[in-house]
C-alpha positions in Angstrom: -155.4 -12.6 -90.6 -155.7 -15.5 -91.7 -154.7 -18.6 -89.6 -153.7 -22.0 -90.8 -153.0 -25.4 -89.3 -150.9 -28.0 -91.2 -151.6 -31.6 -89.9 -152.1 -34.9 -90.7 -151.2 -37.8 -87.4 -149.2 -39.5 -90.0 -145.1 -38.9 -90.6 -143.6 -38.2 -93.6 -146.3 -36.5 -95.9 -145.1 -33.8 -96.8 -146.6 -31.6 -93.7 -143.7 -29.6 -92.6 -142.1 -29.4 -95.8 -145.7 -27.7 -96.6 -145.5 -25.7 -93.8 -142.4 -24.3 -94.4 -142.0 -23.5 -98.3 -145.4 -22.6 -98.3 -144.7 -19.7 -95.4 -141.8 -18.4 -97.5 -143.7 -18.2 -100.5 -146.6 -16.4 -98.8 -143.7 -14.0 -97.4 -142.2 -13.8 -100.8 -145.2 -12.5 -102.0 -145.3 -9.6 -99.5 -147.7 -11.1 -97.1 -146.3 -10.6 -93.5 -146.2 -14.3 -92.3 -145.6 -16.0 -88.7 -145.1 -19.8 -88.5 -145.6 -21.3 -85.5 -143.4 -24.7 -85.0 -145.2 -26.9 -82.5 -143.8 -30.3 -83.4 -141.0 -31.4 -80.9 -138.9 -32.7 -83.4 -138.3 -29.1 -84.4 -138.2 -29.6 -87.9 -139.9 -26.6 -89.2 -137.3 -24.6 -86.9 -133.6 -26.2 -88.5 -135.2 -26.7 -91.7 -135.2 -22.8 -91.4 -132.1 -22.6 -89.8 -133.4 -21.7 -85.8 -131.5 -23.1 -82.8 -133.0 -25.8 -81.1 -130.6 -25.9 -78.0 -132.8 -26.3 -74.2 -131.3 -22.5 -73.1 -133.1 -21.3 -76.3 -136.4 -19.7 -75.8 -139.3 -21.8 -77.6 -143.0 -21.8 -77.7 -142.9 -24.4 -75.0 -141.9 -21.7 -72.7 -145.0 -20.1 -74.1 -147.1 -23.3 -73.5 -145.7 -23.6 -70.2 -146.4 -19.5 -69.4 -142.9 -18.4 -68.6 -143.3 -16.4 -71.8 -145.1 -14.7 -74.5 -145.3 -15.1 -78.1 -143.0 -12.3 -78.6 -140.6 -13.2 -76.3 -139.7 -15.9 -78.3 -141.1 -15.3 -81.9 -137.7 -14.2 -84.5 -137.6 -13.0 -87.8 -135.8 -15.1 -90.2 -136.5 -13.6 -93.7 -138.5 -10.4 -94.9 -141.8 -10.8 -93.8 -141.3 -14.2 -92.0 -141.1 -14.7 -88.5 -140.9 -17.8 -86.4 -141.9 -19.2 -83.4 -139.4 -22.0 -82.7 -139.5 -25.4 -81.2 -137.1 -27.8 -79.1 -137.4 -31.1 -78.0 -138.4 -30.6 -74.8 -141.6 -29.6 -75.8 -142.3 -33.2 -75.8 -142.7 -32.8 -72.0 -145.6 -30.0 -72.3 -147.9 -33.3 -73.2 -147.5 -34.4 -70.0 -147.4 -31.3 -68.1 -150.7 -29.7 -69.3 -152.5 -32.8 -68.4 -154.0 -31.1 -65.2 -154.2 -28.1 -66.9 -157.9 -26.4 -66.4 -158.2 -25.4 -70.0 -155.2 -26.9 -71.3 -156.2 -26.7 -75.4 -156.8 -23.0 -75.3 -153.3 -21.9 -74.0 -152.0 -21.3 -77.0 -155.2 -19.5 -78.5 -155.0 -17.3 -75.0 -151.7 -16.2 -75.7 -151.6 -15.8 -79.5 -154.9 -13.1 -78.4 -152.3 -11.4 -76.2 -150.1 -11.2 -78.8 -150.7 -7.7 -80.8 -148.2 -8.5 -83.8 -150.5 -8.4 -86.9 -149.6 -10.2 -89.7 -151.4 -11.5 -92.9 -150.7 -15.3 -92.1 -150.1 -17.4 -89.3 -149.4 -21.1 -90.2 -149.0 -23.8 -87.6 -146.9 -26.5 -87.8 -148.7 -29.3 -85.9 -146.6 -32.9 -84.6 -147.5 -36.3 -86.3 -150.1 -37.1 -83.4 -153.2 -36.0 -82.0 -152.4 -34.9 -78.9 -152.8 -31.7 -76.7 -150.0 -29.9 -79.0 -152.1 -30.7 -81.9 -155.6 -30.0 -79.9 -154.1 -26.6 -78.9 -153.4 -25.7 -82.6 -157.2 -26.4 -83.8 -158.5 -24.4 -80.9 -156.1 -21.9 -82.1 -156.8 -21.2 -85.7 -159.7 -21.2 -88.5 -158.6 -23.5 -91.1 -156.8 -26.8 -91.2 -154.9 -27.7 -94.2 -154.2 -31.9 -94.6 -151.0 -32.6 -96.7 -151.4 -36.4 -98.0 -149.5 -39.0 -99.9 -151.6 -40.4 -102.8 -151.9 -44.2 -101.1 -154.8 -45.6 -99.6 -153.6 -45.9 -96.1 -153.8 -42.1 -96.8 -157.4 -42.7 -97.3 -158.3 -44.1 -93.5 -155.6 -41.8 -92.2 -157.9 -38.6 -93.7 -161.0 -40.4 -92.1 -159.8 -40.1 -88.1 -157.9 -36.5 -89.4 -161.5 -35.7 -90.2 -163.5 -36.9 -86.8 -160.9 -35.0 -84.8 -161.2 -31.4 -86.9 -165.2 -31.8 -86.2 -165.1 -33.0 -83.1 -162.7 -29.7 -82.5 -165.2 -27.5 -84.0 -168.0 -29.4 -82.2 -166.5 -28.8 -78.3 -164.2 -25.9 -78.5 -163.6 -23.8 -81.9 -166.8 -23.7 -84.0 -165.2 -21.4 -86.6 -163.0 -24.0 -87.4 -162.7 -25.6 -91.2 -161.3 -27.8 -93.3 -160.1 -25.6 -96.3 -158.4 -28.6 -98.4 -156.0 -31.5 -99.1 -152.9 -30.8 -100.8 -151.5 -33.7 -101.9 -147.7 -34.2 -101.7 -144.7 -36.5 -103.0 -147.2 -36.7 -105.9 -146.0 -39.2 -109.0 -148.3 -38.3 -111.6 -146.6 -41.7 -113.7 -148.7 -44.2 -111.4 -152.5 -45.3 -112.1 -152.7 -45.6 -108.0 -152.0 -41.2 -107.7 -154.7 -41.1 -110.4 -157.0 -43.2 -108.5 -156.7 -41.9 -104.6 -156.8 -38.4 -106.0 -160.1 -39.7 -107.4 -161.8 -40.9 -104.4 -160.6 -37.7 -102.7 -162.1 -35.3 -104.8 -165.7 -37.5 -104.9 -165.5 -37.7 -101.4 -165.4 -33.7 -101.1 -167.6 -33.0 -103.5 -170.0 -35.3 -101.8 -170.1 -33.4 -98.5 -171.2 -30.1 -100.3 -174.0 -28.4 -98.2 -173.6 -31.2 -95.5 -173.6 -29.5 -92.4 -169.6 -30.7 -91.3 -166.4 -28.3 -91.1 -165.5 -29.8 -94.5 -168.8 -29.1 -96.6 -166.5 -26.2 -97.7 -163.3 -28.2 -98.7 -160.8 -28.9 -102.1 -158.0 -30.5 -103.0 -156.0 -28.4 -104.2 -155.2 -27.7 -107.9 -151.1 -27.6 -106.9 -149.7 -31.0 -106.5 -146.6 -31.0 -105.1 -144.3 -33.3 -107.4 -141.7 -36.2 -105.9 -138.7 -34.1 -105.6 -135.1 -35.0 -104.2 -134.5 -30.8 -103.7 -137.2 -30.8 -101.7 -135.8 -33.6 -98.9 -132.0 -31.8 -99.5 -133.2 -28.2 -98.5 -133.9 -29.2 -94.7 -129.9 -29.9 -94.4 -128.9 -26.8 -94.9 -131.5 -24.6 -92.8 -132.6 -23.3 -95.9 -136.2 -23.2 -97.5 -136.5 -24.7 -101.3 -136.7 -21.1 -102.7 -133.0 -20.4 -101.2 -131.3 -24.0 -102.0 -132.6 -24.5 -105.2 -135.5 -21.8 -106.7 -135.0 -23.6 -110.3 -136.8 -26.9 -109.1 -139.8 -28.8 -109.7 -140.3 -28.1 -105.5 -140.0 -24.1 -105.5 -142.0 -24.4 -108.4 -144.7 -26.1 -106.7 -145.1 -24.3 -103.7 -145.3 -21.2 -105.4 -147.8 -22.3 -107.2 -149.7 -23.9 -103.7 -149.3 -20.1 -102.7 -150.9 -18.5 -105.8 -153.8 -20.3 -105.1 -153.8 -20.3 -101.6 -153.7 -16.3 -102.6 -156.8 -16.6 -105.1 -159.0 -18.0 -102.0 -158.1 -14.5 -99.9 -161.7 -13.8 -98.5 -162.4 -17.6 -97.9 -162.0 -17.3 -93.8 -161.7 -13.4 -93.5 
């Protein structure tokens, strides 16, 4: 299996959006898939169409051990299940604070859990906080969606001393496997030029001993597209509200060649 966190501390990217259309595709595809929603906004869960409501179960019951992963995982589609969020997740910050151990709980569970699937995909919150610590302890590869701006560019640079500190303390299997870069406007020399310095900077940490030495940006660039911010609305992913778009085009296209890298983490 391979297991995937989707992160970047900044709003607005393009990180759930990735998280979800990407998880459909892989399901469309025939790869059993399980998305894990661990943002308290519960985005990933409505933009699916998954209650939110506090008397429905979520993976902070799992966080807080009043539950396992299946107790609160639900299929939503062929070969895509979900573990949902709610709001008061926010609250598991605070409570784990004490907790001896507190960014393996997820990891710990998730081993308890004998579901098997092909993908597991983690949608981490716009910080980086115990939610976010507990999914790099939790998984093998980190995927960074950007916006092609230079505020991008410092934002990558503290994403990138928290994934090796990670693999330094706790997880030492965990990698980078790549930037994709989203909300992309092919149209403006300033796309051109952070995609640029992106791939030089990659290409410079070849053979460096970091949990990026590995690293891309991916081929896919998923285009500015209005479909894309529409879909969330109506609890449906961009392949159900509107599979003719520039966005479902995309993201099948991320999966393809997230598909062509299959032995990359195996």
């Amino acid at each position: 299996m391979r297991s995937i966190a989707i992160m970047n501390q900044k709003g607005g990217v393009g990180k759930t959006t990735t998280a979800v259309n990407l998880s459909v595709a892989l399901a469309d595809s025939g790869r059993r898939v399980c998305l894990i929603d661990l943002d308290p906004q519960a985005h990933a869960s409505l933009h699916l169409g998954v209650e939110t409501r506090p008397e429905t179960p979520s993976v902070y019951d799992v966080l807080s051990g009043r539950a396992a992963v299946a107790d609160v995982r639900r299929q939503v589609g062929d070969n895509l299940w979900v573990v949902g969020s709610q709001l008061e997740l926010v609250a598991a910050e605070v409570e784990l604070v004490g907790e001896v151990g507190r960014e393996l709980i997820l990891r710990n569970k998730l081993n308890e859990d004998p579901q098997p699937f092909d993908y597991l995909l983690i949608d981490c919150p716009p910080s980086l906080g115990i939610l976010t610590l507990n999914a790099l302890a939790a998984v093998e590869e980190v995927f960074i969606p950007l916006q092609p701006h230079f505020l991008a560019l410092h934002g990558l640079g503290r994403l990138l001393e928290t994934i090796d500190l990670i693999a330094q303390r706790i997880n030492n299997r965990l990698k980078l496997t790549g930037v994709v870069f989203c909300m992309y406007d092919s149209t403006t020399r300033l796309a051109a030029e952070v995609s640029r310095d992106v791939n030089e900077f990659f290409s410079e940490a070849r053979n460096q001993q970091t949990p990026w030495s590995e690293a891309t940006v991916f081929r896919t660039q998923i285009r500015r597209n209005i479909r894309l911010a529409e879909a969330p609305s109506f609890g449906q992913s961009i392949f159900q509200y509107a599979p003719a778009s520039n966005g479902a085009e995309d993201y099948r296209r991320l999966a393809d060649e997230l598909l062509e890298t299959a032995g990359y983490r195996q």
